[in-house]
Each structure stands twice: as C-alpha cells, then as structure tokens.
C-alpha positions in Angstrom: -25.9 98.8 -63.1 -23.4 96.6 -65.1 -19.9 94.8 -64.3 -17.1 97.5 -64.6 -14.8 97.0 -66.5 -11.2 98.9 -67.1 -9.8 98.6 -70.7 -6.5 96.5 -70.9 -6.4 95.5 -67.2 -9.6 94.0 -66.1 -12.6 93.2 -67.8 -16.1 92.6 -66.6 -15.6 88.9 -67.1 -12.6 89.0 -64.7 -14.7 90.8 -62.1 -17.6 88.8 -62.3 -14.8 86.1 -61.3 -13.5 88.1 -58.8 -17.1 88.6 -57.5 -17.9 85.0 -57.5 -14.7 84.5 -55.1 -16.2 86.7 -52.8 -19.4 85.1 -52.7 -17.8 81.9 -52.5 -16.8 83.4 -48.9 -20.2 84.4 -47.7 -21.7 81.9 -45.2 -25.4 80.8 -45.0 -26.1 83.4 -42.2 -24.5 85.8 -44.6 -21.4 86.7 -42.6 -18.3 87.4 -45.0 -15.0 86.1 -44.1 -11.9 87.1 -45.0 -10.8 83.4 -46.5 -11.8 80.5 -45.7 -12.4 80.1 -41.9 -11.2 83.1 -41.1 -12.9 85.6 -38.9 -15.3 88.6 -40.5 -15.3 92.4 -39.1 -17.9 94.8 -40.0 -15.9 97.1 -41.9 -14.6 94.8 -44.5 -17.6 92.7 -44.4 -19.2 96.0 -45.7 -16.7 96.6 -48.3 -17.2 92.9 -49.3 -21.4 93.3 -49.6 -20.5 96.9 -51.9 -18.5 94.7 -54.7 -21.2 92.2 -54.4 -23.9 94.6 -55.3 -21.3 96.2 -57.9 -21.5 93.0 -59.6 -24.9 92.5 -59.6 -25.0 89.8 -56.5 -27.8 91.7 -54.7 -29.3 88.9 -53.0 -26.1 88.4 -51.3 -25.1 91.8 -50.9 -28.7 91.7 -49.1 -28.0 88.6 -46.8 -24.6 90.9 -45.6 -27.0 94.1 -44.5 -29.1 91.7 -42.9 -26.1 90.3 -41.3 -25.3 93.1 -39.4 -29.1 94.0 -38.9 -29.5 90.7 -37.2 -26.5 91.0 -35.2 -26.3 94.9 -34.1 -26.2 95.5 -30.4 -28.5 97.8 -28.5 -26.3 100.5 -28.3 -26.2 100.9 -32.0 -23.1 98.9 -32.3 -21.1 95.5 -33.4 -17.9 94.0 -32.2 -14.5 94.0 -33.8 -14.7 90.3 -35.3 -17.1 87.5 -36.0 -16.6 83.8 -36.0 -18.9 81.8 -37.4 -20.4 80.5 -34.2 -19.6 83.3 -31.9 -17.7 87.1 -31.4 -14.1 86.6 -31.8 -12.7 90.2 -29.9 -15.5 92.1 -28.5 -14.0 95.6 -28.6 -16.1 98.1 -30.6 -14.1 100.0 -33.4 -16.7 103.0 -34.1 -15.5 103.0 -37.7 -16.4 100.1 -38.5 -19.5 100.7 -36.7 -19.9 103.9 -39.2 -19.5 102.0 -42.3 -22.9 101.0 -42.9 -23.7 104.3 -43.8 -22.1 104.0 -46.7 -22.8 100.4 -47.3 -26.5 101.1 -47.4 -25.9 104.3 -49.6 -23.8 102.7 -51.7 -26.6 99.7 -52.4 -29.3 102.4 -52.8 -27.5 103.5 -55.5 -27.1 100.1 -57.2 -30.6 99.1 -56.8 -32.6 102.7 -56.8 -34.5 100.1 -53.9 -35.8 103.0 -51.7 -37.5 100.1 -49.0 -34.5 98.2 -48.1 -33.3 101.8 -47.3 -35.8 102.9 -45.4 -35.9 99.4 -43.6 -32.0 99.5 -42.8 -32.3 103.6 -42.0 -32.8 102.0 -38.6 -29.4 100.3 -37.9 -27.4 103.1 -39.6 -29.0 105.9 -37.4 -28.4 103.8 -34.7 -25.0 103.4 -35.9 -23.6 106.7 -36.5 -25.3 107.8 -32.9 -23.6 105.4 -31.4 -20.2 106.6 -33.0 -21.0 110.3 -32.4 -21.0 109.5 -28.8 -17.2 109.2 -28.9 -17.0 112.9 -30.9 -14.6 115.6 -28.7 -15.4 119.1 -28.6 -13.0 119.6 -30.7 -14.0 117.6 -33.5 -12.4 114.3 -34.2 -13.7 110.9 -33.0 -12.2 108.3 -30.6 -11.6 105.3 -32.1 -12.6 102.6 -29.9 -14.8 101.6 -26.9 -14.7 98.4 -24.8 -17.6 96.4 -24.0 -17.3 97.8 -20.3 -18.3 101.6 -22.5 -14.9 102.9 -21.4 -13.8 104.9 -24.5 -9.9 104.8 -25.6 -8.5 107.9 -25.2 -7.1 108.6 -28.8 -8.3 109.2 -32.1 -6.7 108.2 -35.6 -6.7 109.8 -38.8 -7.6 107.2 -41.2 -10.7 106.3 -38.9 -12.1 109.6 -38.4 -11.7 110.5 -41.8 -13.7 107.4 -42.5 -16.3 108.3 -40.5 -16.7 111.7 -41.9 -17.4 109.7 -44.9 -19.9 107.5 -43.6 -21.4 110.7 -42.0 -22.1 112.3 -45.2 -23.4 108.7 -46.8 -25.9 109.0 -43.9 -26.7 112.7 -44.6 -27.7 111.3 -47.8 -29.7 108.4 -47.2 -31.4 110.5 -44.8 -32.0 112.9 -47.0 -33.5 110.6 -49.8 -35.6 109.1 -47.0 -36.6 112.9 -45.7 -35.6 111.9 -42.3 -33.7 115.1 -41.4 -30.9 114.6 -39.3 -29.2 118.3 -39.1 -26.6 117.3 -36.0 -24.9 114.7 -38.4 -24.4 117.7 -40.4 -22.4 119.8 -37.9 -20.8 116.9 -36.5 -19.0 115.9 -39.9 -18.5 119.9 -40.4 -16.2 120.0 -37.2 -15.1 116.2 -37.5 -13.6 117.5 -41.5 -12.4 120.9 -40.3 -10.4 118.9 -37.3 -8.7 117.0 -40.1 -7.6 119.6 -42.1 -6.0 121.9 -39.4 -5.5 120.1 -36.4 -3.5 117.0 -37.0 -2.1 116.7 -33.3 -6.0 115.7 -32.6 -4.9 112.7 -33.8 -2.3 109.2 -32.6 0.9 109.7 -35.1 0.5 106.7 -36.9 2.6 108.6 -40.3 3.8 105.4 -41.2 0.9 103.8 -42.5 -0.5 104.6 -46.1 -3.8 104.5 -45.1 -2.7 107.9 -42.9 -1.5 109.3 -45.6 -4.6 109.1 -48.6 -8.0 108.7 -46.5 -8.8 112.1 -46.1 -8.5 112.5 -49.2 -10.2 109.4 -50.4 -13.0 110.1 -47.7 -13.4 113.7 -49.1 -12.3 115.6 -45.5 -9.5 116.7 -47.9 -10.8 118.2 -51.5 -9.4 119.9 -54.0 -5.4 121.0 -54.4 -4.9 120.5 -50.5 -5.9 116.6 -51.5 -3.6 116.7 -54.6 -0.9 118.3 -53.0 -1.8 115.6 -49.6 -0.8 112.8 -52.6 1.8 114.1 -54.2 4.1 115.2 -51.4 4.3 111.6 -49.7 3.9 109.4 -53.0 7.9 108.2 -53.1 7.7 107.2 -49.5 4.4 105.0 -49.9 4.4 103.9 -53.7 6.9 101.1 -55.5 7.2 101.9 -58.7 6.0 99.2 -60.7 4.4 97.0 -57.6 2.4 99.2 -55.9 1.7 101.2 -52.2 3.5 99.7 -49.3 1.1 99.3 -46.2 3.8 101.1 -44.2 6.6 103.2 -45.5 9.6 102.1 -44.3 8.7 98.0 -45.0 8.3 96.9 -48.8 5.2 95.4 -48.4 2.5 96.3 -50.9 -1.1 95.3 -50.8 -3.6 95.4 -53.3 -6.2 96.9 -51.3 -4.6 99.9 -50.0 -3.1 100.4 -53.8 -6.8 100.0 -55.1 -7.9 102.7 -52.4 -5.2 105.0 -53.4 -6.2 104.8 -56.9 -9.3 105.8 -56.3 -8.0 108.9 -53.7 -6.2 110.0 -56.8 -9.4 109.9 -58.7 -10.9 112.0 -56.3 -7.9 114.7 -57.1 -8.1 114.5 -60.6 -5.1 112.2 -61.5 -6.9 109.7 -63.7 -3.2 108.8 -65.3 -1.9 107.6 -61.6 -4.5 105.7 -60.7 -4.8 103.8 -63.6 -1.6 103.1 -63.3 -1.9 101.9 -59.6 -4.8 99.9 -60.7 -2.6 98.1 -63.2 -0.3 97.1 -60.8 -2.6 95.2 -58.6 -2.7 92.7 -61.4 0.3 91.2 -60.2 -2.1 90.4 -57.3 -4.4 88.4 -59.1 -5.2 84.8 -58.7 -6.7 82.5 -61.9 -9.5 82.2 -60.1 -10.3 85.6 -59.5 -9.5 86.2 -56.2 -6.6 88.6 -54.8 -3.8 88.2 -53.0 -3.9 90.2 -49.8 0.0 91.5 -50.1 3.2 90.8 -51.5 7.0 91.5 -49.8 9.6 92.4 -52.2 12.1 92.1 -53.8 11.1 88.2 -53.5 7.6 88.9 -54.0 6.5 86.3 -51.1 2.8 86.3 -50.2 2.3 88.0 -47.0 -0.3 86.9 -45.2 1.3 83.8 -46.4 -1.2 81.8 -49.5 -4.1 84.5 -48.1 -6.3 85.4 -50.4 -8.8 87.9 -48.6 -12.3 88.9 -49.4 -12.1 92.7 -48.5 -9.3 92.9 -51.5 -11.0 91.8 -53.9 -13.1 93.7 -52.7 -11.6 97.0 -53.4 -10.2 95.8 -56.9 -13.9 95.6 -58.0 -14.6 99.5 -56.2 -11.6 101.0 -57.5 -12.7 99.0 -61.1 -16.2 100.6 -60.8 -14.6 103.9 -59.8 -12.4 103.9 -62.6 -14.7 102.6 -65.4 -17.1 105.4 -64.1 -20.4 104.6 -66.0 -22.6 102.9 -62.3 -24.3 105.3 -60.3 -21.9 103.7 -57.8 -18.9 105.2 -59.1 -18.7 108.6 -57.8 -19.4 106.9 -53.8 -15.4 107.9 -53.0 -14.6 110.4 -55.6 -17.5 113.4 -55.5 -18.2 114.4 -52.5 -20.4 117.5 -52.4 
C-alpha cells in the first residue's frame, strides 16, 4: 500500500494532508466526527477509518473497527449518531449498520492482516444478520428500525444498493475466512435483481444524486445498463465546471457525492469523466488538507456554513485511490465480480 496520488490534481503529499485532517478528528475512544464537536454515524465513521488505512494510518483506522466493536448492540446493530459521551438519535439505519462489511474488507485488503479479520468477522456477521432481518420477499431492504424493533415501512434506493455492496464485501471476507455464509449470497442475488427491475420497491427520492449513481457505484447496476444509468441523468445532477449537485433542482454541489460519482463512472468505464469530476473537487479544498463539505452557487457560499467534514475528505482520498488504481484497495467500488 502507498498514498495515491492523481497526476495534476492531487498528489500523495496532499493526501497524506488530507489524511492527517481526518485523524485530527478521531477522538481517544476512536469515534470519528464529522468536525469538530460534531456528532459521528457509523456509516461515515466507516468511510472515515477506509481513507485512514488508505493512507497508511492503520493504527487509527484500527481504533475506528474497535469503535464500533466496542459499541455494537446485541442485536447486531448501532444507532444513527454518536456523541462523544453518549447516543445522539437512537434510530437504527441498517445501512449503516451494513457498512462494516466493507470497512473490514476494505482494511483486509490494505493490511493482507487475516487476524483482525477473523477477530471483526464477528460484528460484521452480526451486522449484516441484523440488516437481512428487514429483507421483503421481494428483495429490497427496509431502511430503518426504531429502538422499539418496529421496522419503517419503506425502502430507498441508494441504501439498498449499499447494502448489496456490503453484502458482497461480506461474501468475501467470509470467503477468505472459509466461513461459508450461502444465504448472504441469495439475499444480495434478489436484493440486486430488485434494483434493476423493480424500482417502485423503492420511496421516490429522484431528486437526490445519490439515487441516481449508487447502484451503479455499488455494482447492483454493471455494465452498459450502469453507463447508460450515468449518462441519461448527468445534465440534471452535474455543473459543469463545479461539480454534482446533492439534489437536482438546487445548485448545491458537494465534494463527496462528486468524488463518489467519479468513481461510479470508473466502475462504467469512463476514466475521462471521472477525472474530470475529481478535478473539480479541488475547488473544495482547504490549505490544510481538509474538504469543504459543499458549496451553493453561483456565490459559491459554504454550505454547511465554514464545515469542513471528515466523511469528504474522506471520499476525495477513495475516489484518489480509485483513480490512481495501483492499492489492492482500488478496485473496492469499481470490480465487482
């Protein structure tokens, strides 16, 4: 494993930085917040511990996993958001809960470190049991339970494509592990085939980016119908020039959702656009490393106002690896036999 770097837009120097600002974030019981004070849920806390393994912080990315180990409830899993000192809102989003999957996968990879696997294989098939309790019978996966266990009654698209991702991470640690877990397997097979052909199975939520490139950035959608998924929506979502908008009829652009379309359109084969994206989160950048989370145009005002979050850099630093495509890390959203 070394620092990505992408030629003429970021070099590994400038991640390291971007790393260190991350770090920088992470509290002694190795929670990750947002920015400074701020509050910490386990999906972006994962996201936060990948970059920090990407750039060679392993003890750190460690302390994170250990985190969540510490912290995962009996059921197999966490709240929506931390404090420091306590749980913040105690509803359970079951993609975040997911997301370990691919956080532990994703450090195996870094590391080759087979026995923090095999010691975190516990939480994550906790985890995605937990989240496979909210599967329908007809494939997709409701999105949230309260502490009380009462399900919501909906699922979305950009959650349930994440946990099909997260499903086959798991597949694949348990694989490497030989820990054979076959009903992960035909839950992700009907989870993915519920994407591709039955999109009333899920809340219309069509004005949100994220709705529009995670299956393909998730790898439920492969192929031309994932190119063709990009390219019939891409004047809607992107600004030329600035970058995705976060919803398409408001022109705010954020750097993490650019970075993640980036790498979606690595995962179809268009190298050119997502360099190109990836460029444009420059614009982002703070001196000290660190992104800001979005920008409204045509003033360009910081929105969150002066927030500077983890999870983007964050995805500057995966889409960076994705790009520069020489860590065993780098295929994680784009190959997804």
């Amino acid at each position: 494993m070394r620092t990505p770097a992408v030629d003429g837009i970021a070099s590994a120097e400038q991640l390291d930085a971007t790393g260190d600002t991350i770090a920088e974030l992470q509290l002694g019981s190795g929670m990750i917040e947002w920015f400074p004070g701020g509050h910490a849920d386990p999906w972006n806390h994962i996201e936060a511990a990948m970059a920090l393994s990407t750039v060679g912080r392993i003890a750190e990315a460690e302390a994170a996993y250990q985190w969540l180990a510490d912290r995962q409830r009996a059921d197999g899993s966490w709240h929506n958001y931390y404090l420091a000192d306590r749980v913040e809102d105690p509803k359970i989003d079951v993609n975040c809960v997911a997301y370990v999957a691919t956080g532990v996968w994703h450090h195996y990879l870094a590391t080759k470190d087979a026995g923090f696997a095999e010691t975190m294989f516990p939480v994550v098939d906790r985890a995605l049991d937990c989240v496979l309790d909210l599967q329908t019978q007809q494939g997709e996966v409701l999105w949230a339970r309260r502490t009380d266990g009462m399900p919501w009654s909906y699922a979305l698209l950009t959650g349930s494509s994440s946990i099909s991702h997260s499903l086959l991470c798991g597949l694949r640690l348990a694989g490497m592990l030989d820990h054979e877990r076959p009903w992960w397997k035909e839950a992700r097979s009907r989870l993915v085939e519920t994407i591709a052909n039955v999109p009333s199975a899920f809340a219309p939520k069509d004005r949100w980016a994220m709705d529009w490139y995670y299956p393909v950035l998730t790898g439920a959608l492969t192929g031309a119908d994932g190119a063709i998924r990009l390219v019939d929506r891409w004047d809607e979502f992107v600004m030329a020039g600035k970058g995705v908008r976060c919803v398409a009829d408001r022109p705010w652009v954020t750097a993490a959702e650019t970075c993640e379309c980036a790498i979606a359109l690595l995962a179809a084969g268009d190298r050119r656009s997502a360099l190109e994206l990836f460029a444009w989160t420059q614009i982002h950048r703070h001196p000290d490393g660190s992104y800001v989370t979005g920008l409204v145009y045509p003033e360009a005002a910081l929105f969150p106002e002066r927030e500077r979050s983890s999870y983007t850099a964050a995805a500057v630093i995966l889409a960076a690896d994705a790009i520069d495509g020489a860590n065993p890390t780098s295929t994680l959203f784009t190959v997804h036999d």
